[in-house]
Jmol script that loads the backbone (N, CA, C; Angstrom):
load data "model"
ATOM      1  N   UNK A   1      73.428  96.633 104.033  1.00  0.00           N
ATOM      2  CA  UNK A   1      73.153  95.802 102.904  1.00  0.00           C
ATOM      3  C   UNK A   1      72.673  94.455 103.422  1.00  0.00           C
ATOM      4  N   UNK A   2      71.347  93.815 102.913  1.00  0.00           N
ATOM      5  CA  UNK A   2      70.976  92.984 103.478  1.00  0.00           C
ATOM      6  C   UNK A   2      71.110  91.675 101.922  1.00  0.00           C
ATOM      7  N   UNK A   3      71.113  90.386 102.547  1.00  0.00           N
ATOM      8  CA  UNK A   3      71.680  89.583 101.519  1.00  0.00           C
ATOM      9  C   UNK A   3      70.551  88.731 101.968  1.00  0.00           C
ATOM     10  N   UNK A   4      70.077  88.082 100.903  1.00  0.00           N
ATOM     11  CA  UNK A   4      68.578  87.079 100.768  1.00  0.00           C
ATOM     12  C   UNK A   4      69.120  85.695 100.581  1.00  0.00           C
ATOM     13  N   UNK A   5      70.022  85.738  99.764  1.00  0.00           N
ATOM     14  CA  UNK A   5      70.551  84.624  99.463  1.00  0.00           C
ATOM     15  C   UNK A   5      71.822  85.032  99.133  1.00  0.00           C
ATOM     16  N   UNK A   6      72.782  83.498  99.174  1.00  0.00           N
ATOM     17  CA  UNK A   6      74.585  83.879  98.366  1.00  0.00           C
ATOM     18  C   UNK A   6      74.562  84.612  97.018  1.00  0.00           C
ATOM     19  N   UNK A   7      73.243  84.695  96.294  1.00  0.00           N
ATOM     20  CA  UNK A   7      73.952  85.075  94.975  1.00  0.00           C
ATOM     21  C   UNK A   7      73.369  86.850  94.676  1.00  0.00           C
ATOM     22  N   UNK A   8      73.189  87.256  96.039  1.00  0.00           N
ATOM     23  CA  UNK A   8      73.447  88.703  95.976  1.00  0.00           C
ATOM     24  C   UNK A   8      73.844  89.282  96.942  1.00  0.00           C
ATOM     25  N   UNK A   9      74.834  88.703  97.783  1.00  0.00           N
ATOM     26  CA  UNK A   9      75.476  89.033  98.416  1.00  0.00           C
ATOM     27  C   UNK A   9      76.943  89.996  98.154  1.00  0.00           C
ATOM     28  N   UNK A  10      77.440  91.282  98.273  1.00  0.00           N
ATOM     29  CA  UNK A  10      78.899  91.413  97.994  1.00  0.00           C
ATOM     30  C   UNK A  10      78.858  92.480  99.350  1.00  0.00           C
ATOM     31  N   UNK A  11      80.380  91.833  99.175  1.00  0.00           N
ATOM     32  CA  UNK A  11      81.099  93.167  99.845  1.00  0.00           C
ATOM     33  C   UNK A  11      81.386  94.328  99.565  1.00  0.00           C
ATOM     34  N   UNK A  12      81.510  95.072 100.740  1.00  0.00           N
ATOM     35  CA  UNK A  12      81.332  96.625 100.942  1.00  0.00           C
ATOM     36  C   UNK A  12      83.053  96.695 100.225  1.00  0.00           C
ATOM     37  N   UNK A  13      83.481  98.422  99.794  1.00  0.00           N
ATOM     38  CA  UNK A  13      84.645  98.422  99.423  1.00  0.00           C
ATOM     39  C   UNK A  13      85.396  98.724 100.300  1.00  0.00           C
ATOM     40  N   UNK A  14      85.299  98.958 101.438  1.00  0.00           N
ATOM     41  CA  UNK A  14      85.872  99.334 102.649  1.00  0.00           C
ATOM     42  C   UNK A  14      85.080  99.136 103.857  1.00  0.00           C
ATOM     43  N   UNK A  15      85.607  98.683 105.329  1.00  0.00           N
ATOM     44  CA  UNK A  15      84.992  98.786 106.387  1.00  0.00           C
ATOM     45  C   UNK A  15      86.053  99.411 107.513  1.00  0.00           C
ATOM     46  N   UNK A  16      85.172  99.839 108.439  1.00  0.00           N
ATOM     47  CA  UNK A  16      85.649 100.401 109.178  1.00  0.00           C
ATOM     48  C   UNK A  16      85.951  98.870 110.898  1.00  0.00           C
ATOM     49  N   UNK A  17      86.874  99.042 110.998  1.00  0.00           N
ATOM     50  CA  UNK A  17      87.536  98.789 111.844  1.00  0.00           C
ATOM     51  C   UNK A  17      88.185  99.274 113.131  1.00  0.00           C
ATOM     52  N   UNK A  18      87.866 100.389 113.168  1.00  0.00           N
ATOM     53  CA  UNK A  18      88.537 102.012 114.123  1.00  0.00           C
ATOM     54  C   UNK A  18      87.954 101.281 115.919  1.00  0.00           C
ATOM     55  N   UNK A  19      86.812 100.424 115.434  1.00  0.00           N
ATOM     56  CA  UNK A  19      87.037 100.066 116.939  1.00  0.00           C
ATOM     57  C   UNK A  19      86.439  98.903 117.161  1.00  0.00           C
ATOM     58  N   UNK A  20      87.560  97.981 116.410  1.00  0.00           N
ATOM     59  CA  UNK A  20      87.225  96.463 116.434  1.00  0.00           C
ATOM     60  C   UNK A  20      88.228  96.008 117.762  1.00  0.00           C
ATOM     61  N   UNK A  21      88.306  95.061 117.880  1.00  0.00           N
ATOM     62  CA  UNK A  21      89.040  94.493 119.327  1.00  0.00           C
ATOM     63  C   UNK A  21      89.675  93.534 118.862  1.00  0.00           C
ATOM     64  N   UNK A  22      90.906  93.023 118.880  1.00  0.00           N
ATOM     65  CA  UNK A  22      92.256  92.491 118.545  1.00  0.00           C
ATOM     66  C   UNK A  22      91.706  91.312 119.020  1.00  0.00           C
ATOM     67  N   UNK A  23      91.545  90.177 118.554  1.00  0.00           N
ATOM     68  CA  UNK A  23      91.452  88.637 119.338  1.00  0.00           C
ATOM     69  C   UNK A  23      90.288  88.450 119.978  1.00  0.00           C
ATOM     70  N   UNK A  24      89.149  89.307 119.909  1.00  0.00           N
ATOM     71  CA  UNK A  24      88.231  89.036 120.398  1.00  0.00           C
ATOM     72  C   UNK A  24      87.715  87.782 120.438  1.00  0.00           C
ATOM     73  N   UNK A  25      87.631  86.891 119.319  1.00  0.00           N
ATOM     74  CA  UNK A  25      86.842  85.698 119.104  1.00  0.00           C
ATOM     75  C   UNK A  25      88.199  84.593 119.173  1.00  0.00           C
ATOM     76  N   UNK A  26      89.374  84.664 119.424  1.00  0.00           N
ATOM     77  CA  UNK A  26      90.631  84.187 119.548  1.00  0.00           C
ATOM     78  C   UNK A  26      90.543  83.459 120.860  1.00  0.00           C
ATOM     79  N   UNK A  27      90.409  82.035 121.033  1.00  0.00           N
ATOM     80  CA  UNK A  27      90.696  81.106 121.678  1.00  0.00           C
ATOM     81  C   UNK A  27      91.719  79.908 121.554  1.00  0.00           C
ATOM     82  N   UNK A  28      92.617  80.341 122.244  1.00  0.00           N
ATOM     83  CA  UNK A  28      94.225  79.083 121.691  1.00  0.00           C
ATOM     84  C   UNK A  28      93.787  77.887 122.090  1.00  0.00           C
ATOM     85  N   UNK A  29      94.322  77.121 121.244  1.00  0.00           N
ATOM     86  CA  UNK A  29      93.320  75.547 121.847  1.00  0.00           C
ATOM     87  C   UNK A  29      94.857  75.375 122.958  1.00  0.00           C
ATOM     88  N   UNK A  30      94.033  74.704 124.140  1.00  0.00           N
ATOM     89  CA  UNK A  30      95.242  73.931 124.688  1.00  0.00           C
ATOM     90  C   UNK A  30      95.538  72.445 124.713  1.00  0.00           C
ATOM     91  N   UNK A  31      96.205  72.136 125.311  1.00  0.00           N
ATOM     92  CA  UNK A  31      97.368  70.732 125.232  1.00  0.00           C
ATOM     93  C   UNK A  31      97.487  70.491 126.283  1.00  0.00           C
ATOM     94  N   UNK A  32      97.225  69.504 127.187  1.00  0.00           N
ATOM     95  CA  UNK A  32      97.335  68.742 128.470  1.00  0.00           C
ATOM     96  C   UNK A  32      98.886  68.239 127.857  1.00  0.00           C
ATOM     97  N   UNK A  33      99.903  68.145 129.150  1.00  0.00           N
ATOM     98  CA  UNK A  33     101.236  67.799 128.906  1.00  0.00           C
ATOM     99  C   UNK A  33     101.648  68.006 129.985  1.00  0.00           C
ATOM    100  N   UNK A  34     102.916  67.096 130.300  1.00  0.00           N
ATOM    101  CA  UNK A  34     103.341  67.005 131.892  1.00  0.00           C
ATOM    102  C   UNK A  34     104.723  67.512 131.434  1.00  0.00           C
ATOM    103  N   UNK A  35     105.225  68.445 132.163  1.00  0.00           N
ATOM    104  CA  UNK A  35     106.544  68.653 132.379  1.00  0.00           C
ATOM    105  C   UNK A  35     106.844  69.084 133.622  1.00  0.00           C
ATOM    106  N   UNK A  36     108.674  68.686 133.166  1.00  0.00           N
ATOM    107  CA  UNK A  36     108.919  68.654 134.696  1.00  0.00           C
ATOM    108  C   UNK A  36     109.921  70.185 134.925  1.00  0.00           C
ATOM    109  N   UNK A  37     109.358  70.771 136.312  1.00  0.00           N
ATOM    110  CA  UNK A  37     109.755  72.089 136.060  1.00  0.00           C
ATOM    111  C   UNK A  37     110.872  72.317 137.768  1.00  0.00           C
ATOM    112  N   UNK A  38     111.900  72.861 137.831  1.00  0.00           N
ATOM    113  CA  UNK A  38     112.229  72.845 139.485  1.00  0.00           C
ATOM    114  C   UNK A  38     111.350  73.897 140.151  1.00  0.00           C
ATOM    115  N   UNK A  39     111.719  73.471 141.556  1.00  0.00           N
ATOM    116  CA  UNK A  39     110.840  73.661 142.655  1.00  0.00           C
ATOM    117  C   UNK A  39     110.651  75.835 142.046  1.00  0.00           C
ATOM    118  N   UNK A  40     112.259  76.139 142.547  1.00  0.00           N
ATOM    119  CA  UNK A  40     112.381  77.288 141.992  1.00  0.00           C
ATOM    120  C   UNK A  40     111.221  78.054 141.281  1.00  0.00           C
ATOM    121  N   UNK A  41     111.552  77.482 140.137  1.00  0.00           N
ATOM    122  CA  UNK A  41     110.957  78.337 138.806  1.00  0.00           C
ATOM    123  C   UNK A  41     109.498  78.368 139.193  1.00  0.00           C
ATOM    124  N   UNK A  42     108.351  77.175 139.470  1.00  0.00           N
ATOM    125  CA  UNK A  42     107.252  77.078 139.876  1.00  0.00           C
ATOM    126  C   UNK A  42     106.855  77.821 141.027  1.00  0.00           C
ATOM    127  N   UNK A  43     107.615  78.400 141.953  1.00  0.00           N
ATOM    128  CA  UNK A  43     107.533  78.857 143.234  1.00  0.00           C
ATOM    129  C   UNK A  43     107.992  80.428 142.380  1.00  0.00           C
ATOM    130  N   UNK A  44     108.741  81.168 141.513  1.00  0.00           N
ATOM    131  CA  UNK A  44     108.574  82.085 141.403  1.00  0.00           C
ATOM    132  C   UNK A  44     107.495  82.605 140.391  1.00  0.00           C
ATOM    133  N   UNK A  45     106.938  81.809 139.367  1.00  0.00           N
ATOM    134  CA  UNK A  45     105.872  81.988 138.636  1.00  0.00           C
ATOM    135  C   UNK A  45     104.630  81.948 139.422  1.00  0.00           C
ATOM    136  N   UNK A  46     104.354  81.532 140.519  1.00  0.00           N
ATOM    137  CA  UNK A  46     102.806  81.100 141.245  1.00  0.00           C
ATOM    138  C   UNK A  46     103.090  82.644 142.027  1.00  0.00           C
ATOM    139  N   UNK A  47     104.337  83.235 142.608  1.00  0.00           N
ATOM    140  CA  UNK A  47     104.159  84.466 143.870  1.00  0.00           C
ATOM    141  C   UNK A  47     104.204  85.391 142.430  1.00  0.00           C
ATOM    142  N   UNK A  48     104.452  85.544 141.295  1.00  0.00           N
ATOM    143  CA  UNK A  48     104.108  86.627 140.426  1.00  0.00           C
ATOM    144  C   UNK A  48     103.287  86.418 139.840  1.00  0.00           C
ATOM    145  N   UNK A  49     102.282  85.097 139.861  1.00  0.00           N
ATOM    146  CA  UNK A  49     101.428  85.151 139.171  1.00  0.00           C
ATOM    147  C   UNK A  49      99.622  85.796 140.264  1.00  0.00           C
ATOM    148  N   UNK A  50     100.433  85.567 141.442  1.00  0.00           N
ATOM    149  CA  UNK A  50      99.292  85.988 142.647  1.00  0.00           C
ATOM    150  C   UNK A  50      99.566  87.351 142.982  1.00  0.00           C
ATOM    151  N   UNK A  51     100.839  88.150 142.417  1.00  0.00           N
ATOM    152  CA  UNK A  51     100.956  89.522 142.405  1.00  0.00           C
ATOM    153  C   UNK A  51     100.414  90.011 141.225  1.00  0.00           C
ATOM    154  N   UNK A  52     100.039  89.512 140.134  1.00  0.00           N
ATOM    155  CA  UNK A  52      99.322  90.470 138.901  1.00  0.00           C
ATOM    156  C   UNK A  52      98.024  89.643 138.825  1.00  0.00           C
ATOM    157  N   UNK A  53      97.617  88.731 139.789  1.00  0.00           N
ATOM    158  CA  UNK A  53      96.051  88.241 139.605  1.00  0.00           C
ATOM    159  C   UNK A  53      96.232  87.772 138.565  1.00  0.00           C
ATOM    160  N   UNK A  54      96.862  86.628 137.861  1.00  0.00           N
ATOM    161  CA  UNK A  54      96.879  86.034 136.803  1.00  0.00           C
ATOM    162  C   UNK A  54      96.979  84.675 137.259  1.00  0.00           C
ATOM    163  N   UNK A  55      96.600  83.762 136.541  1.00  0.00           N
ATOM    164  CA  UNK A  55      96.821  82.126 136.434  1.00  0.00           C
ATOM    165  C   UNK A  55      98.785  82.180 136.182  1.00  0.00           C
ATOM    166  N   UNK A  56      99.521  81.647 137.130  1.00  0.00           N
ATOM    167  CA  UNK A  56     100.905  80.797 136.473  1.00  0.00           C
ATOM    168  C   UNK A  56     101.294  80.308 135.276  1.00  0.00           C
ATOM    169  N   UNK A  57     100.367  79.490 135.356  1.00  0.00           N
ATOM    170  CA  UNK A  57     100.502  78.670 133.549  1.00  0.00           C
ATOM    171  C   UNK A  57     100.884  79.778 132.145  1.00  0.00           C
ATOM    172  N   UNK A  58      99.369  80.935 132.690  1.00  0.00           N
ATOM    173  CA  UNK A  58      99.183  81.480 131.649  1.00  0.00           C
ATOM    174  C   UNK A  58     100.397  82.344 131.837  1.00  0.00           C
ATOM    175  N   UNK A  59     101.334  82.737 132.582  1.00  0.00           N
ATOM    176  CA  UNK A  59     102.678  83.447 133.042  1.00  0.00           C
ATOM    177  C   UNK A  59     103.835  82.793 132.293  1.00  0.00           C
ATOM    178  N   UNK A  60     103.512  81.391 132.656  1.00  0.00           N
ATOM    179  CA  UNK A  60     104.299  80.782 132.275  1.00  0.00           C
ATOM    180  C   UNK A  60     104.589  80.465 130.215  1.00  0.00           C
ATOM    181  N   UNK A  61     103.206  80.708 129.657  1.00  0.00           N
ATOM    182  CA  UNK A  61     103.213  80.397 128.333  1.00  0.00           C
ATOM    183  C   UNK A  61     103.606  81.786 127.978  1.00  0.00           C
ATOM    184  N   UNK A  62     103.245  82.664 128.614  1.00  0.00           N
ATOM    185  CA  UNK A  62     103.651  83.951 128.050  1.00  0.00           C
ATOM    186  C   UNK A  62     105.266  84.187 127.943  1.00  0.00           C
ATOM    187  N   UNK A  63     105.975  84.017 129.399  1.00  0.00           N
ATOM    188  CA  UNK A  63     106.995  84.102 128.931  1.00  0.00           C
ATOM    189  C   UNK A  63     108.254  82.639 127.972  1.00  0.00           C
ATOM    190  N   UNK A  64     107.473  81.555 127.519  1.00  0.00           N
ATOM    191  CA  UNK A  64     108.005  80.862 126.629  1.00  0.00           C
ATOM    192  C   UNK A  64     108.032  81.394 125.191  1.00  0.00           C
ATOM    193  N   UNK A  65     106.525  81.465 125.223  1.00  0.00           N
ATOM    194  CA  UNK A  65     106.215  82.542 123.748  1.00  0.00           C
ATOM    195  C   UNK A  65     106.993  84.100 123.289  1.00  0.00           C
ATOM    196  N   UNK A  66     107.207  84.984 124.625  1.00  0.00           N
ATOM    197  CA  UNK A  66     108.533  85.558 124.374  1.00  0.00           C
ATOM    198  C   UNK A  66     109.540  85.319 124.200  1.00  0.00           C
ATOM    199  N   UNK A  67     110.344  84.343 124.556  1.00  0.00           N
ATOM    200  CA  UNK A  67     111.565  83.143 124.120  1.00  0.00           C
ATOM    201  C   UNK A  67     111.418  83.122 122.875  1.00  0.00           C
ATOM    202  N   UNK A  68     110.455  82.443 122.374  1.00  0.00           N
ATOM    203  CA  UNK A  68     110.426  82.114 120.920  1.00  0.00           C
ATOM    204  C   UNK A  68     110.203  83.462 120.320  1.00  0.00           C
ATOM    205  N   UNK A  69     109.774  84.497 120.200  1.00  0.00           N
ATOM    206  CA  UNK A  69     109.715  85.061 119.319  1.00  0.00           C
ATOM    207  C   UNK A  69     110.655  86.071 119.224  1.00  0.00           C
ATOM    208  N   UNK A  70     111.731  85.711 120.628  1.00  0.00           N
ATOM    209  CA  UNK A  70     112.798  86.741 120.474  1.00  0.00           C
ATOM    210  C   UNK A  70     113.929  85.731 119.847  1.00  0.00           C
ATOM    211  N   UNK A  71     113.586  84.062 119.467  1.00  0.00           N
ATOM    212  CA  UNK A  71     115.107  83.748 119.114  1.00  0.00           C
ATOM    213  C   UNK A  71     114.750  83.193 117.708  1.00  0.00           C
TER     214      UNK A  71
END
end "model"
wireframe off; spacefill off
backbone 0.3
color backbone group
């Protein structure tokens, strides 16, 4: 369905979705912020984050965001 202008435009009654991709266009804005973390915790997030080829940080937001959504 091709639309010329807004005032003949409508939607379909159904679309298919069967192989759309979850978050595709999903970019989290980020936040520059200093915290202070011990030596520890930073030293075990950087050797698991260089064992799954991932960024730390992003290790690190992941498992906060599990925190929160388990409490």
């Amino acid at each position: 369905m091709k639309a010329t202008n807004k005032e003949n435009f409508e939607l379909a009654k159904e679309y298919d979705f069967s192989k759309g991709i979850r978050g595709r266009f999903y970019k989290p804005r980020k936040k520059t912020t200093t915290i202070r973390l011990d030596d520890d915790i930073i030293l075990y997030f950087k050797k698991l984050a260089s064992e799954q080829k991932i960024g730390y940080q992003t290790l690190l937001n992941a498992a906060l965001r599990n925190y929160i959504h388990r409490h």
